[in-house]
C-alpha positions as CSV (number, residue, x, y, z in Angstrom):
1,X,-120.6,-30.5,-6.5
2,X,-122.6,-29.1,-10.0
3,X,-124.3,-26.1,-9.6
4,X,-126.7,-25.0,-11.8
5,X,-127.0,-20.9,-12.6
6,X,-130.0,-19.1,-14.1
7,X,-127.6,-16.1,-14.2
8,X,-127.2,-16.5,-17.6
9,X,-130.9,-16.6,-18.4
10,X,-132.7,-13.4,-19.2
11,X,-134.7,-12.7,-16.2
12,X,-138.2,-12.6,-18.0
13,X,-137.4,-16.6,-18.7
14,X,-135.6,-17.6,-15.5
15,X,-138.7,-18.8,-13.5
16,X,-140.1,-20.8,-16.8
17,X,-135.8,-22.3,-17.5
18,X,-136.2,-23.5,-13.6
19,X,-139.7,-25.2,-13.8
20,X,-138.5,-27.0,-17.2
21,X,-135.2,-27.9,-15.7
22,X,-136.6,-28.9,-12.3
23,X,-139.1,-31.3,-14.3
24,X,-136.5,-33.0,-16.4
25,X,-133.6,-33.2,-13.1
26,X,-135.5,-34.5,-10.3
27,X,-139.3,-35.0,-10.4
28,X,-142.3,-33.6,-12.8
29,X,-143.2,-30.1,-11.1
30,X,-146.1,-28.4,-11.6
31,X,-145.4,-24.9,-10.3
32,X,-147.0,-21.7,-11.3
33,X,-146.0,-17.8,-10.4
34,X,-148.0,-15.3,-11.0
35,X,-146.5,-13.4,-13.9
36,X,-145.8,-9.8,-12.1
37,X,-143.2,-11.5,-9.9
38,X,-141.5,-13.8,-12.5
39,X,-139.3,-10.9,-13.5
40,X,-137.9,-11.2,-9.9
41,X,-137.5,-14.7,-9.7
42,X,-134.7,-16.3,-8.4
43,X,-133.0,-19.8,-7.4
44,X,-130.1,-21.8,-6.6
45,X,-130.0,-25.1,-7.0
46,X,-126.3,-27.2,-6.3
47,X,-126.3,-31.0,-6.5
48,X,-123.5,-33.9,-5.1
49,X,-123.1,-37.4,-5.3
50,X,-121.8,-40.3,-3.5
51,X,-121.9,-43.8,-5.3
52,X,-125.9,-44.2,-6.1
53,X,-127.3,-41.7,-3.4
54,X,-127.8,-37.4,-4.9
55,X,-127.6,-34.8,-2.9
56,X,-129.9,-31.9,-3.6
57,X,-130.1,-28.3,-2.4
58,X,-132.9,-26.3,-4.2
59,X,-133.0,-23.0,-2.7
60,X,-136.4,-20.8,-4.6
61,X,-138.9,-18.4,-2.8
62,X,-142.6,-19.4,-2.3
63,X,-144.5,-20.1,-5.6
């Protein structure tokens, strides 16, 4: 299982990092938060395989 951390991203980027990475990993996203709260912004995201079929488990709070 691969797990990808925003922990190392400073917090005022973290909610841009996981729209860009969401985008380019599983499906163009076109999510917005409003810009008080992206400070806060968290989300977990860990992803398995089995032959041709991915597993994902994106965990983020409403946008």
């Amino acid at each position: 299982m691969d797990v990808v951390s925003f922990a190392e991203v400073p917090t005022q980027e973290r909610f841009a990092f996981w729209r860009e990475m969401s985008s380019k990993m599983w499906m163009p996203l076109d999510a917005h938060c409003e810009p008080r709260l992206e400070s806060a912004f968290q989300a977990h995201v860990a992803l398995s395989g089995l032959g041709l079929v991915q597993a994902t488990l994106l965990t983020a709070p409403s946008l």
